[in-house]
PyMOL Python script that loads the backbone (N, CA, C, O; Angstrom):
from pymol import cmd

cmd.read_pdbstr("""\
ATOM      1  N   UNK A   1       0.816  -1.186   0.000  1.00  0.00           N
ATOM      2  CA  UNK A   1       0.000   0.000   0.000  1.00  0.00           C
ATOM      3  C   UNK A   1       0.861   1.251   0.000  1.00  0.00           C
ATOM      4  O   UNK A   1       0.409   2.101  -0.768  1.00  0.00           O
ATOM      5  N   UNK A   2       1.970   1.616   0.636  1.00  0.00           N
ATOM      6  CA  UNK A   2       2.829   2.233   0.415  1.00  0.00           C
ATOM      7  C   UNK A   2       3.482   2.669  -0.783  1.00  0.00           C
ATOM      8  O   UNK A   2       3.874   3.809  -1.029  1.00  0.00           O
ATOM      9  N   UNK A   3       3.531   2.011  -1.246  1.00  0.00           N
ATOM     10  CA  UNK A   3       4.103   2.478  -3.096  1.00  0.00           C
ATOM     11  C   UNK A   3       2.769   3.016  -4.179  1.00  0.00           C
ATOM     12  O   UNK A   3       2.899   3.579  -5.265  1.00  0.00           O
ATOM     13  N   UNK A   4       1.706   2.699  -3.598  1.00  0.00           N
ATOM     14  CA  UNK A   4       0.299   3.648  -3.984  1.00  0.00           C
ATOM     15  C   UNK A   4       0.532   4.980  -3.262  1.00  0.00           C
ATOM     16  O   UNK A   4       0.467   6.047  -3.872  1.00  0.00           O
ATOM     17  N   UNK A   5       0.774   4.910  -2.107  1.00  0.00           N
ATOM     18  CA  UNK A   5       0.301   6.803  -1.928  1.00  0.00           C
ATOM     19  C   UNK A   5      -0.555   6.503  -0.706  1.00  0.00           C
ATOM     20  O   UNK A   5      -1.430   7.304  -0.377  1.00  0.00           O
ATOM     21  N   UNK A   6      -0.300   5.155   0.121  1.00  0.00           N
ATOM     22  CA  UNK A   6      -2.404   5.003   1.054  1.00  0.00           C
ATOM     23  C   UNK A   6      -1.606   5.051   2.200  1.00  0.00           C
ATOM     24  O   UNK A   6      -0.738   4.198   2.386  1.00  0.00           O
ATOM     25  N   UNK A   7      -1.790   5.874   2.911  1.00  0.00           N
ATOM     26  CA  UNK A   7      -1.145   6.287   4.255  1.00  0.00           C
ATOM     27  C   UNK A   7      -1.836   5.055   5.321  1.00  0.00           C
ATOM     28  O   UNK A   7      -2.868   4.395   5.440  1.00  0.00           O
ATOM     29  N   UNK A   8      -0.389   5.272   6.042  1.00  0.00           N
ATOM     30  CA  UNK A   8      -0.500   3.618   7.115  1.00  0.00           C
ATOM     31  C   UNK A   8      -2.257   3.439   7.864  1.00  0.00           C
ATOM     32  O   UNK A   8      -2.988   2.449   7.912  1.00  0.00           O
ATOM     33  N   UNK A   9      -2.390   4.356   8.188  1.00  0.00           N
ATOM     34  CA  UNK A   9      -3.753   4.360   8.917  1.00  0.00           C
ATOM     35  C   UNK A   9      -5.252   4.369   8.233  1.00  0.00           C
ATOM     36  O   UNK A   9      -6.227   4.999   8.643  1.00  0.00           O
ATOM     37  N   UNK A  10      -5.182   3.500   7.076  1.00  0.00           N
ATOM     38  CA  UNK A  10      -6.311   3.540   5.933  1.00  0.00           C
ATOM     39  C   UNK A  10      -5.981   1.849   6.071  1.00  0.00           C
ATOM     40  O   UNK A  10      -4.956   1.189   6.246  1.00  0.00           O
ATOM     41  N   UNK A  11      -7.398   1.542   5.896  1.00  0.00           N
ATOM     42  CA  UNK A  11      -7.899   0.658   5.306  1.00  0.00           C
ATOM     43  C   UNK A  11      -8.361   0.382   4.216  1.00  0.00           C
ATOM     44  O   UNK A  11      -9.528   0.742   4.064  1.00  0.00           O
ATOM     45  N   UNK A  12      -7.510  -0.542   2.699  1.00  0.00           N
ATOM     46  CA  UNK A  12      -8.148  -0.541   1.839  1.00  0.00           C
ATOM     47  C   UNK A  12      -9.195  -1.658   2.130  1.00  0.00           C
ATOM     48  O   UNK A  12      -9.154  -2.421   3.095  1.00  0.00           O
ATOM     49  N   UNK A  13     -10.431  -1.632   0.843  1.00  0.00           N
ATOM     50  CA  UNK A  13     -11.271  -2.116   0.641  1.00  0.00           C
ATOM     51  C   UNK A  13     -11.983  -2.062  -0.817  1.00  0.00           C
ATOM     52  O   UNK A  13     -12.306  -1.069  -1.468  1.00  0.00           O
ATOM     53  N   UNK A  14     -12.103  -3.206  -1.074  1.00  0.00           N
ATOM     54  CA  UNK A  14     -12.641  -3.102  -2.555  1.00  0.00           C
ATOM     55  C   UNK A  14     -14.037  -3.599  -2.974  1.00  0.00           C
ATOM     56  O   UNK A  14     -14.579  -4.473  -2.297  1.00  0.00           O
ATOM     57  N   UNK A  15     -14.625  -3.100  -4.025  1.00  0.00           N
ATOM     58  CA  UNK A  15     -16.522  -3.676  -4.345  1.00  0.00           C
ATOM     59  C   UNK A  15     -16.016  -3.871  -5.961  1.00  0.00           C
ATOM     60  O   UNK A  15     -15.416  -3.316  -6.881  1.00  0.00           O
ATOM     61  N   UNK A  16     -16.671  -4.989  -5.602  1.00  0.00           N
ATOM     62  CA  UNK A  16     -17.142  -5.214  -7.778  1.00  0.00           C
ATOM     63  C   UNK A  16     -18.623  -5.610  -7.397  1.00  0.00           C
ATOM     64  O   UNK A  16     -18.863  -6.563  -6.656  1.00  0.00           O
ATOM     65  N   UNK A  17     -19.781  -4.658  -8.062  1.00  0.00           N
ATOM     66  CA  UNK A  17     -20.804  -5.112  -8.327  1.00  0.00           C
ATOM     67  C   UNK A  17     -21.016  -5.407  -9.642  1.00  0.00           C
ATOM     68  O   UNK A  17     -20.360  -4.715 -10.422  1.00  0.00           O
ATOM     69  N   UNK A  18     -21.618  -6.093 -10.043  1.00  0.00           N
ATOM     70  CA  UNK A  18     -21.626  -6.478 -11.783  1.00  0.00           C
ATOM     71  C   UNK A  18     -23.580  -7.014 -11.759  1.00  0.00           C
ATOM     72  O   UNK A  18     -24.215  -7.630 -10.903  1.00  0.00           O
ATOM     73  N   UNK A  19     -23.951  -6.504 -12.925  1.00  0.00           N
ATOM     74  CA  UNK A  19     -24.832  -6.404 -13.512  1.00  0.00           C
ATOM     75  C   UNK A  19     -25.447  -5.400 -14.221  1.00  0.00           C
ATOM     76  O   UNK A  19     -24.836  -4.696 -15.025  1.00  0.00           O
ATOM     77  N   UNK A  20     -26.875  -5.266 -13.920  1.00  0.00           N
ATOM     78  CA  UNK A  20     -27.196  -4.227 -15.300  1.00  0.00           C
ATOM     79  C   UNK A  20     -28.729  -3.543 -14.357  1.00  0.00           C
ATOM     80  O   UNK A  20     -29.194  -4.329 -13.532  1.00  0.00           O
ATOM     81  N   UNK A  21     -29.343  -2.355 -14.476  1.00  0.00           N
ATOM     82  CA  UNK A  21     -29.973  -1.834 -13.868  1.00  0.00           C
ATOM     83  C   UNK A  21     -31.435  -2.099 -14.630  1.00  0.00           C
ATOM     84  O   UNK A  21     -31.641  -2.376 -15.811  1.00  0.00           O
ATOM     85  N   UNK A  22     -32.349  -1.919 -13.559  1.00  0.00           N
ATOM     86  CA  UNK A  22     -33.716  -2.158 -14.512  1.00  0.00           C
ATOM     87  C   UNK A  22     -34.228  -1.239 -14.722  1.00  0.00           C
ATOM     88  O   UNK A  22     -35.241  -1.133 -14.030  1.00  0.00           O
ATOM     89  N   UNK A  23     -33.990  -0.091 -15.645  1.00  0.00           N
ATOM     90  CA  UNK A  23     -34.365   1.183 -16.061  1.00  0.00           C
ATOM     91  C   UNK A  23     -33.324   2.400 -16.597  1.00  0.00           C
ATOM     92  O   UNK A  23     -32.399   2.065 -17.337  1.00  0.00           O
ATOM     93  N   UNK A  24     -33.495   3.905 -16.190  1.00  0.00           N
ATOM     94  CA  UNK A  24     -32.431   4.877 -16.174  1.00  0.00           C
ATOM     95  C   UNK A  24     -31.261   4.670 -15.704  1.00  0.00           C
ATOM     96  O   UNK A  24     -31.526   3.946 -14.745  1.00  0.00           O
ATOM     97  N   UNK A  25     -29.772   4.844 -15.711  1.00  0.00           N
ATOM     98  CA  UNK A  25     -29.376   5.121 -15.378  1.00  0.00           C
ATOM     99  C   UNK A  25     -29.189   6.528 -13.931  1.00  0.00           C
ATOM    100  O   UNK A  25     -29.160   7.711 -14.268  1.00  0.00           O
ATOM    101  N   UNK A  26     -29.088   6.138 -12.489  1.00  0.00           N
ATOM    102  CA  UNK A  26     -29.434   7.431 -11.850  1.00  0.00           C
ATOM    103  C   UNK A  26     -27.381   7.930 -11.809  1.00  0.00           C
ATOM    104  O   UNK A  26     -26.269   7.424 -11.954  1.00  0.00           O
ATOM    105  N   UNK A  27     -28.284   9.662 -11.405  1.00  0.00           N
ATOM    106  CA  UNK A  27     -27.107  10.303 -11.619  1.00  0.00           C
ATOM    107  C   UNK A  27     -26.514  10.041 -10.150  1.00  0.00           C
ATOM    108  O   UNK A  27     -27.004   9.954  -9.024  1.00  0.00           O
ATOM    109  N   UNK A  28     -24.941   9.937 -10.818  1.00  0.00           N
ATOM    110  CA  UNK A  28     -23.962   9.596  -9.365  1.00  0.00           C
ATOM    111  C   UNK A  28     -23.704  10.938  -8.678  1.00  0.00           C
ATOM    112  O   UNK A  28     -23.570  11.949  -9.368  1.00  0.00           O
ATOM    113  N   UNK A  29     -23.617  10.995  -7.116  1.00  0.00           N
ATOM    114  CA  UNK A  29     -23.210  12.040  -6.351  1.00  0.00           C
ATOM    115  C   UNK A  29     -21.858  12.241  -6.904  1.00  0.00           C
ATOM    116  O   UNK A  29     -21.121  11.494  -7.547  1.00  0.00           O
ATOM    117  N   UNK A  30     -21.713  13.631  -6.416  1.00  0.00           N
ATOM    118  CA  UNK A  30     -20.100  13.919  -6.714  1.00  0.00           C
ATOM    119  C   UNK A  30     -19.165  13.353  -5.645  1.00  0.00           C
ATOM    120  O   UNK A  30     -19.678  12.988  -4.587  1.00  0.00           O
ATOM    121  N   UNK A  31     -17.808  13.240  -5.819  1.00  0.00           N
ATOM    122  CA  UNK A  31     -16.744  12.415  -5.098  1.00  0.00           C
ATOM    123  C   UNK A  31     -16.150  13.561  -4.077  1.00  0.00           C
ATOM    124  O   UNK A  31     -16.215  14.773  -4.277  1.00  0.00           O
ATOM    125  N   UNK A  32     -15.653  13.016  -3.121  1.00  0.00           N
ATOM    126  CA  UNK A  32     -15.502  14.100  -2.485  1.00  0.00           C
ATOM    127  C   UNK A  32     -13.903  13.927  -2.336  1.00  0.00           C
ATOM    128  O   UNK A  32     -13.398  12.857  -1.996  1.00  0.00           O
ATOM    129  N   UNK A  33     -13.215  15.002  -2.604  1.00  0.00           N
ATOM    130  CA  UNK A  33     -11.462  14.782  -3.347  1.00  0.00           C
ATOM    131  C   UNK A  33     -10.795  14.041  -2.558  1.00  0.00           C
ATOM    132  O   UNK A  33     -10.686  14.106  -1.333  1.00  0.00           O
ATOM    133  N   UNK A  34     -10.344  13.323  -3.306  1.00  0.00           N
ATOM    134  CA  UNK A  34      -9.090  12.830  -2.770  1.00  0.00           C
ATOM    135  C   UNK A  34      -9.652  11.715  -1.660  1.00  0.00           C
ATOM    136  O   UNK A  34      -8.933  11.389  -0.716  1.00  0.00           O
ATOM    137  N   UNK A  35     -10.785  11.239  -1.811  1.00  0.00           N
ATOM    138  CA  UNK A  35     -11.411   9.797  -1.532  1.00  0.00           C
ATOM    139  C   UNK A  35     -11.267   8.123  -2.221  1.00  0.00           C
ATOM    140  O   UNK A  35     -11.307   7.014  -1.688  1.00  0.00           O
ATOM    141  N   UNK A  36     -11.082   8.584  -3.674  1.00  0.00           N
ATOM    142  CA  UNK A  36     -11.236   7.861  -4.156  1.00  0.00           C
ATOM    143  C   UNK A  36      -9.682   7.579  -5.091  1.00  0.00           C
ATOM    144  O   UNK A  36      -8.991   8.540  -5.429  1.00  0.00           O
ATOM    145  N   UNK A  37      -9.475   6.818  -5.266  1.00  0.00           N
ATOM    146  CA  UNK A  37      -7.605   6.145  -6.152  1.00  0.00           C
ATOM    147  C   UNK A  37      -7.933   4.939  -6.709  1.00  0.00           C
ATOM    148  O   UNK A  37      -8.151   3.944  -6.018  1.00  0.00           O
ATOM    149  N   UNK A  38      -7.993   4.948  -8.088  1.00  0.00           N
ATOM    150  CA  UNK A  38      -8.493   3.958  -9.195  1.00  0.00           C
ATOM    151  C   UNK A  38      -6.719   3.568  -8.830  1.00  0.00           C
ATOM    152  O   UNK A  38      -5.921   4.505  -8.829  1.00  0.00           O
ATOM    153  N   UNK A  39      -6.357   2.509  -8.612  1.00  0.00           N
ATOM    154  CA  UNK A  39      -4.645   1.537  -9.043  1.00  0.00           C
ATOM    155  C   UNK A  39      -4.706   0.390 -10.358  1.00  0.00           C
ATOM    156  O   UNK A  39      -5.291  -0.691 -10.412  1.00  0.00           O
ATOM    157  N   UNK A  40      -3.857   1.094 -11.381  1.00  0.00           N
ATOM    158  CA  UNK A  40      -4.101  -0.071 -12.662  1.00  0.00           C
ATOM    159  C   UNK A  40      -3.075  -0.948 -12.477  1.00  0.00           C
ATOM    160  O   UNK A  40      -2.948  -1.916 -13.227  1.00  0.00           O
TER     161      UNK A  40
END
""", "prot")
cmd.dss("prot")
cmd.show_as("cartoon", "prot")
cmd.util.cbc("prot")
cmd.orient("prot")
């Protein structure tokens, strides 16, 4: 976690939901900075 940038006192945690919605798409809230770190 260290060579990402995730300071000692974080807990990562990860979600894969997979499927498909039954209707609209709803609009996503905004992110609030520096919450979120996509790692490829």
């Amino acid at each position: 976690m260290k060579e990402w940038g995730v300071p000692d006192n974080y807990i990562c945690q990860g979600f894969v939901v997979l499927g498909y919605i039954d209707g609209q798409q709803p609009a996503s809230e905004p992110r609030k900075p520096g919450r979120v770190q996509i790692i490829e």
